[in-house]
C-alpha positions as CSV (number, residue, x, y, z in Angstrom):
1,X,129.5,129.6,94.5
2,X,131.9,126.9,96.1
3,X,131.3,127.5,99.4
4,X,127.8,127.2,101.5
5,X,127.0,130.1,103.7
6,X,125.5,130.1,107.0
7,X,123.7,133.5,108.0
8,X,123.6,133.3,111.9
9,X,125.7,132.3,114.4
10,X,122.8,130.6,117.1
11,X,122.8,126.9,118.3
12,X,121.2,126.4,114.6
13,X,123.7,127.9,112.7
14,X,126.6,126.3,114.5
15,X,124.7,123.3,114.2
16,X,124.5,123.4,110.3
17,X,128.4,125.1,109.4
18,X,129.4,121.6,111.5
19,X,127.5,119.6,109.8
20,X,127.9,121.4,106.4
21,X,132.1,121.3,107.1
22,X,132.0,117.8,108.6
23,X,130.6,116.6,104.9
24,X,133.7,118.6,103.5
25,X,132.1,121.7,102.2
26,X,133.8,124.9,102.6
27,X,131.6,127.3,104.9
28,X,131.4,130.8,105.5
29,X,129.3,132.0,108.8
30,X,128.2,135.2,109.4
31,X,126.6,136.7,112.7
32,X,125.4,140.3,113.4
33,X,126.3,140.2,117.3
34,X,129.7,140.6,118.6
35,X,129.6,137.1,120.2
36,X,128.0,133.3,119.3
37,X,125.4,131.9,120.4
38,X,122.1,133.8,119.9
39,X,119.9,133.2,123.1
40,X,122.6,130.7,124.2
41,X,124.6,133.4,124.4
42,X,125.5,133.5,128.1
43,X,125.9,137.5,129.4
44,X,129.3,138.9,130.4
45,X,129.5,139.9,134.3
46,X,129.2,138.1,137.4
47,X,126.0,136.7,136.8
48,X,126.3,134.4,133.6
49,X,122.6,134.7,132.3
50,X,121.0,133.5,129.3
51,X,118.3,134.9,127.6
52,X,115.9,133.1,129.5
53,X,115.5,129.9,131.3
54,X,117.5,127.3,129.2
55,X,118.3,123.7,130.1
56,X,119.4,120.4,128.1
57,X,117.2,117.3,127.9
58,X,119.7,114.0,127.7
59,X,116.6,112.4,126.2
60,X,116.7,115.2,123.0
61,X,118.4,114.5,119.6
62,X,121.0,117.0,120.4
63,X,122.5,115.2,123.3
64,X,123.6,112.6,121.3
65,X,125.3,114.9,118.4
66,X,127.2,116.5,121.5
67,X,128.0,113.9,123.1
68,X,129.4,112.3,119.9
69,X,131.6,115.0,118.4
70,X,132.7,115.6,122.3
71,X,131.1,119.0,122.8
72,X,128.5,118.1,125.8
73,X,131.1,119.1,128.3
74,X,131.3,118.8,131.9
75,X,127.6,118.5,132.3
76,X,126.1,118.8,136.3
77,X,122.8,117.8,137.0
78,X,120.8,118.8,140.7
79,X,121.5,117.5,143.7
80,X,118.3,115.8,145.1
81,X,118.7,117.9,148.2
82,X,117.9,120.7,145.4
83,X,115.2,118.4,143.8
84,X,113.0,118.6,147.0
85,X,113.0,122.0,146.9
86,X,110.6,122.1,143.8
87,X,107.5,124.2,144.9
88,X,104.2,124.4,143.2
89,X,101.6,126.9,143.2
90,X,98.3,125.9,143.5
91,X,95.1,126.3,145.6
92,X,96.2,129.4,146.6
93,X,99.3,128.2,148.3
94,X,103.4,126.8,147.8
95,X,103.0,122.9,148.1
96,X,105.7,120.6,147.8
97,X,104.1,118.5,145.6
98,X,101.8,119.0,142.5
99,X,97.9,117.7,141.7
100,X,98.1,113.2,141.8
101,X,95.8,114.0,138.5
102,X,98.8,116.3,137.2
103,X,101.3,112.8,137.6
104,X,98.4,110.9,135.7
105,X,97.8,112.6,132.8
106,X,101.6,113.3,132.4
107,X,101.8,109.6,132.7
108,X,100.4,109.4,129.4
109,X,101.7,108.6,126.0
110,X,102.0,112.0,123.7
111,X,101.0,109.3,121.3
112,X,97.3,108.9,122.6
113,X,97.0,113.1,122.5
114,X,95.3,114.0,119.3
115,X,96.5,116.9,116.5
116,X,93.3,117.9,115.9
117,X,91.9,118.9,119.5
118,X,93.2,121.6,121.9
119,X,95.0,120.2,125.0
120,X,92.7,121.7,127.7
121,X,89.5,120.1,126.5
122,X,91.6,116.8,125.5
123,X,92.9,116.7,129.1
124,X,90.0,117.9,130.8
125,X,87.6,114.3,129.7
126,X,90.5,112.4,131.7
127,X,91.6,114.5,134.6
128,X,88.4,117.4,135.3
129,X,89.1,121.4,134.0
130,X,91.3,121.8,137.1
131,X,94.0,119.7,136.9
132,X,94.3,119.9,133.3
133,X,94.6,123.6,133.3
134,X,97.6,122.9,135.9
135,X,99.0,120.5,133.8
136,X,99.0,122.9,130.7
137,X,100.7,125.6,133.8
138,X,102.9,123.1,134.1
139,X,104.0,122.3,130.6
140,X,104.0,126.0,129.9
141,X,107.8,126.0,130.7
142,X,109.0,124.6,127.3
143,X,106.0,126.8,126.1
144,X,106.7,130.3,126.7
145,X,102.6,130.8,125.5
146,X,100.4,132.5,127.7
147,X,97.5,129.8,127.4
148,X,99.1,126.3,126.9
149,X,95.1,124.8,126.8
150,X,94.6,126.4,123.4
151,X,97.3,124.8,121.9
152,X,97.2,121.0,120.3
153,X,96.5,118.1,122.5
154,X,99.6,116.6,120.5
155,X,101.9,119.2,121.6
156,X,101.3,120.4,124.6
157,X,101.7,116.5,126.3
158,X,105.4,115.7,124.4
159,X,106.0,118.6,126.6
160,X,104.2,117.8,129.7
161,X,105.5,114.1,129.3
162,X,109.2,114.9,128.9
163,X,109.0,117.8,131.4
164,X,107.9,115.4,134.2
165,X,110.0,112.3,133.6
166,X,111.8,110.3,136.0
167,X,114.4,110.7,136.4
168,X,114.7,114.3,135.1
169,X,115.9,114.8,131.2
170,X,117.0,118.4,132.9
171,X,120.8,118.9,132.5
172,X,122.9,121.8,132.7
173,X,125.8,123.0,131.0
174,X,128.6,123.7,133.6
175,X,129.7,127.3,133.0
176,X,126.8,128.0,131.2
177,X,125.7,127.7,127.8
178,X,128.5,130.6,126.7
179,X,130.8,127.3,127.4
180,X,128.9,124.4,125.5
181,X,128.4,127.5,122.4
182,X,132.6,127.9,122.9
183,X,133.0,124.5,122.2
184,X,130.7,124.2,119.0
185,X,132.6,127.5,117.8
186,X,135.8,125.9,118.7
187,X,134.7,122.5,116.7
188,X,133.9,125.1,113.7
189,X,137.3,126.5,113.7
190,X,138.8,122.9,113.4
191,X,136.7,122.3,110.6
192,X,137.8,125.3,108.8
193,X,134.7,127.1,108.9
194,X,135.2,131.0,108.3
195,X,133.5,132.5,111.0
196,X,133.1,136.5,110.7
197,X,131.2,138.3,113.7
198,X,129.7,141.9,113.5
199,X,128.9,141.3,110.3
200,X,125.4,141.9,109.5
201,X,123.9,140.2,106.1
202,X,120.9,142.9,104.7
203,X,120.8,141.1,101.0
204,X,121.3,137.3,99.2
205,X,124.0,138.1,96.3
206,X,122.3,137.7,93.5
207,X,124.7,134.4,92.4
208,X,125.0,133.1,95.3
209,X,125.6,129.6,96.1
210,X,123.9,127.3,98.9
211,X,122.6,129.7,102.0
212,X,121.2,128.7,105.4
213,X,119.5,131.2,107.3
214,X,119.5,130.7,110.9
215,X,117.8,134.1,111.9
216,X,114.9,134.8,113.9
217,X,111.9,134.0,111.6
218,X,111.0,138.0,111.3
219,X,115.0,138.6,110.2
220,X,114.4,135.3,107.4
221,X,111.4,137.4,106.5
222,X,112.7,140.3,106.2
223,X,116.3,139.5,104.3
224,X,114.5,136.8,102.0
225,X,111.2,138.7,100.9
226,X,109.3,135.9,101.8
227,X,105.8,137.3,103.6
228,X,104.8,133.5,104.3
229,X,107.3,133.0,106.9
230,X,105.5,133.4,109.8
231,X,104.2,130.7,112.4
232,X,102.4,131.7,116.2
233,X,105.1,131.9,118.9
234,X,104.6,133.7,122.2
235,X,105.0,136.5,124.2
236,X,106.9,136.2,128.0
237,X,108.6,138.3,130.4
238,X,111.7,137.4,131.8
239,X,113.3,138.5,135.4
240,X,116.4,137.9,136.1
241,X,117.9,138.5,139.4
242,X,121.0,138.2,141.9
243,X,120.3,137.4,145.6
244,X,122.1,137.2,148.4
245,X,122.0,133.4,149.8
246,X,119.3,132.2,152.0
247,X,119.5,129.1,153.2
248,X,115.7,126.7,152.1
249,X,115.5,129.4,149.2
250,X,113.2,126.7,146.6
251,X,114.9,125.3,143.5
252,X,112.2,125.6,141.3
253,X,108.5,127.9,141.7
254,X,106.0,126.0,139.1
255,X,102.9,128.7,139.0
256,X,100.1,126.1,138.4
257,X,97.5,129.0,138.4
258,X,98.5,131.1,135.4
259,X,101.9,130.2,133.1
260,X,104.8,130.9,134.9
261,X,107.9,129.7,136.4
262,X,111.1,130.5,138.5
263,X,114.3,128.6,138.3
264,X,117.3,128.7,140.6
265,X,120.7,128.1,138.5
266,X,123.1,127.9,140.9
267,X,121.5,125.3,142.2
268,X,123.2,123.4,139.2
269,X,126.0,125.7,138.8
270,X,127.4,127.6,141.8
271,X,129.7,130.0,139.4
272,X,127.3,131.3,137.9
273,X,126.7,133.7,140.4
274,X,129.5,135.1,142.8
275,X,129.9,133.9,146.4
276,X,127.1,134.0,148.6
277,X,124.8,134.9,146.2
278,X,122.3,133.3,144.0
279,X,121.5,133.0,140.1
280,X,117.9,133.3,139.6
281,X,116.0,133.2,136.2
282,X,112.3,133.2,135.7
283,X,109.8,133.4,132.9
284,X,106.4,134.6,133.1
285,X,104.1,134.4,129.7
286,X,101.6,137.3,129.0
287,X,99.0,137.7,126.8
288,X,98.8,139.7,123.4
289,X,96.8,142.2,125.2
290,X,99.5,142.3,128.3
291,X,102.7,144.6,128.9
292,X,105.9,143.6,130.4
293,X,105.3,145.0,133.4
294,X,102.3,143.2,133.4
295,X,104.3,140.2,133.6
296,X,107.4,141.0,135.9
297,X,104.3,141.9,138.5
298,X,102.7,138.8,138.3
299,X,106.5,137.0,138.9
300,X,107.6,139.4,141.5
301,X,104.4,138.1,143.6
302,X,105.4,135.2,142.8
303,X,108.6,135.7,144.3
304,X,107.3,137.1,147.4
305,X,105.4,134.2,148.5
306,X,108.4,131.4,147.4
307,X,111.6,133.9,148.3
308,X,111.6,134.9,151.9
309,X,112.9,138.6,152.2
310,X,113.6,138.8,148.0
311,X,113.4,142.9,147.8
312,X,115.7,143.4,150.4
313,X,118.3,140.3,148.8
314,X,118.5,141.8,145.3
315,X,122.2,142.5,144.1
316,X,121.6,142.8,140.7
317,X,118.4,142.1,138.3
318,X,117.0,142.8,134.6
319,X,113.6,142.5,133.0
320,X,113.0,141.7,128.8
321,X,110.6,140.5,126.9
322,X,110.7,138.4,124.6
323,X,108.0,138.6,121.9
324,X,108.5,136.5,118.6
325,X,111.5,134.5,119.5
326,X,110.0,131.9,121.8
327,X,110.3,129.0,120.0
328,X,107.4,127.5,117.6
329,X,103.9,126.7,119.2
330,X,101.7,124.2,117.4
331,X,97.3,125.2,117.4
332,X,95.3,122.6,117.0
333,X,94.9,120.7,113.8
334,X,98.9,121.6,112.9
335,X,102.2,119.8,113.3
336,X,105.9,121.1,113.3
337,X,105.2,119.7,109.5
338,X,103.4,122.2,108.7
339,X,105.9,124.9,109.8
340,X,108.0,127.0,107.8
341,X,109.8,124.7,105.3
342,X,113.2,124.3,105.7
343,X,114.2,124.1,101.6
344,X,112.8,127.6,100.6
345,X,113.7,126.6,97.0
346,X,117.0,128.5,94.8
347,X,119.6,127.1,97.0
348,X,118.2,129.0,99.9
349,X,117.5,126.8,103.7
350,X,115.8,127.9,106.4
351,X,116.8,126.6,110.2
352,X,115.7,127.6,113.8
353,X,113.5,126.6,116.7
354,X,110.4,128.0,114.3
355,X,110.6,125.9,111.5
356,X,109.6,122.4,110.6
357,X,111.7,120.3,113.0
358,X,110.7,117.9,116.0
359,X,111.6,118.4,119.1
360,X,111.9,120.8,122.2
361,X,112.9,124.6,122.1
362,X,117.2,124.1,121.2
363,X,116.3,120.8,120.0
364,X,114.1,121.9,117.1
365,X,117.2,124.5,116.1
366,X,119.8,121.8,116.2
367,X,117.5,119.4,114.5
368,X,116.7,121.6,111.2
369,X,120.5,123.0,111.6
370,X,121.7,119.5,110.5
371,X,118.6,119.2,108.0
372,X,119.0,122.5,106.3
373,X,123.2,121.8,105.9
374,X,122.8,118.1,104.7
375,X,120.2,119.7,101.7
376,X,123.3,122.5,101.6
377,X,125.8,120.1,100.9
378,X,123.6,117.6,98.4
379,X,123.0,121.4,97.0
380,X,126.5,122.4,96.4
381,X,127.6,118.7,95.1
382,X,124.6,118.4,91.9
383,X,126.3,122.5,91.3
384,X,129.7,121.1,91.1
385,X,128.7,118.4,89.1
């Protein structure tokens, strides 16, 4: 009862045992894997994957609370060299740059997109069906959704604008995230936070004192009886693969046609792959009606018209889907507000990149992490007193 338990040992639940031990509570965290870090969690081997695409945005939340507590990190960016090697998909062919009525409707404020409409006919009254269906292509990066249109207006252009800003917000964590997630777990440790991995949590004590669930919304579910927690995420494919280096291999493929997109790492980060070779990570969305393999096909054509030679390059590769763990996606007429709640009442908090928290992907994890340990800790303090 005098201590505050975190259930989950992601970006969100390091985020809140920080917070919650930097306020002086006592904190226990519990995670079911072996390591930290949920899908920050960078792989063991010679190619340091994550689970998925995954960069920083130096224009999010979470950059500052890094930065301040020292835990950004040597942080690289790319090398414009790299930068003009972004590719985009469209009309059929690899250009080098994207639609002029892409750049204008990304030039507009997320403020001037409304809630209430879906982003595809929004877009389409200032830019014509096409180029707003390659803007919503576009955005469909920090989307992981299968059709970006039929989301809100609102949502889908934060995304667009941030995801097309000059300079880039893009950063990337040298090492990979494993290193930025060994930090936070080292700044826990300071703190005194008692950190138990391989410990799964199946039940809430029936006494218990203040708890933050950081779980995948279907594991919050599931441990906290609660059948309301659910909110529409998406469904991708992800490829993951090791080539041999090419020289004038792109930096990044943007599929402007249907959702999908293939990213370069070591283009930012030459150790994450060995020598002479390259780190590449790709996501390709797919509908509810879609398979996997429906996906990985679509991005393996992909890669045969931006990767000269690929099949012949591959050292090492893996395929997963993810289905459920994509991050929140907002239809029209709804706002991160009226996502999962993070106060689910009896001392019990909710945090993760599906619940009601601004921001982008990570950002909406650290976001309610700090939230649901600040109500944690005024929690704990009216129990002691």
């Amino acid at each position: 009862m005098d201590r505050i338990t975190v259930i989950g040992g992601g970006l969100a639940g390091l985020t809140a045992a920080i917070t919650a031990a930097e306020s002086g509570a006592r904190v226990n965290l519990y995670e079911s894997h072996h390591t930290l870090g949920g899908r920050a969690r960078t792989a063991e081997g010679p190619y340091l994957t994550n689970d998925g695409p995954h960069v920083l945005y130096n224009g999010g939340p979470h950059w500052a609370w890094l930065k301040r507590r020292g835990l950004l990190g040597q942080i690289a960016s790319v090398a414009p060299l790299e930068a003009a090697r972004f590719r985009f998909r469209w009309d059929g062919s690899l250009r080098h740059t994207p639609p002029l009525a892409l750049l204008k409707l990304a030039r507009q404020s997320p403020e001037t997109a409304p809630v209430d409409r879906d982003f595809a006919s929004w877009a389409a009254g200032i830019v014509g069906s096409k180029a707003a269906r390659a803007a919503a292509n576009y955005a469909a990066v920090a989307l992981f959704h299968h059709d970006p249109g039929s989301l809100s207006a609102a949502f889908v252009q934060e995304r667009l604008h941030r995801a097309t800003a000059l300079p880039p917000e893009a950063r990337y964590p040298v090492g990979g995230w494993g290193a930025l997630v060994d930090r936070m777990a080292t700044r826990a440790w300071e703190l005194g936070v008692h950190v138990e991995t391989t410990a799964r949590v199946d039940a809430l004590p029936e006494d218990h004192g203040p708890v933050v669930v950081a779980t995948s919304l279907d594991a919050a579910r599931r441990l906290l009886g609660d059948d309301s927690l659910h909110w529409t995420s998406g469904r991708t494919a992800l490829l993951d693969l090791g080539l041999s280096t090419r020289r004038g291999d792109p930096f990044v493929v943007s599929d402007l046609e249907s959702p999908g997109w293939i990213e370069r790492f070591t283009a930012a980060g030459r150790t994450l792959a060995p020598a002479g070779h390259q780190l590449i990570q790709a996501q390709f969305p797919i509908a509810p009606h879609e398979s996997k393999a429906d996906g990985v096909a679509r991005g393996e054509r992909l890669l045969d018209a931006a990767f000269a030679g690929w099949r012949q390059r591959v050292a090492w590769r893996r395929d997963a889907l993810a289905a459920g763990r994509t991050g929140a996606v907002d239809l029209p007429g709804t706002t991160w507000r009226d996502r999962p709640a993070v106060d689910r009442g009896d001392g019990v908090f909710l945090a993760g990149d599906q619940v009601a928290a601004p921001g982008v992907l990570s950002e909406v994890a650290f976001a309610s992490g700090i939230e649901a340990a600040s109500l944690a800790v005024r929690s704990l303090r009216l129990t002691r007193a």
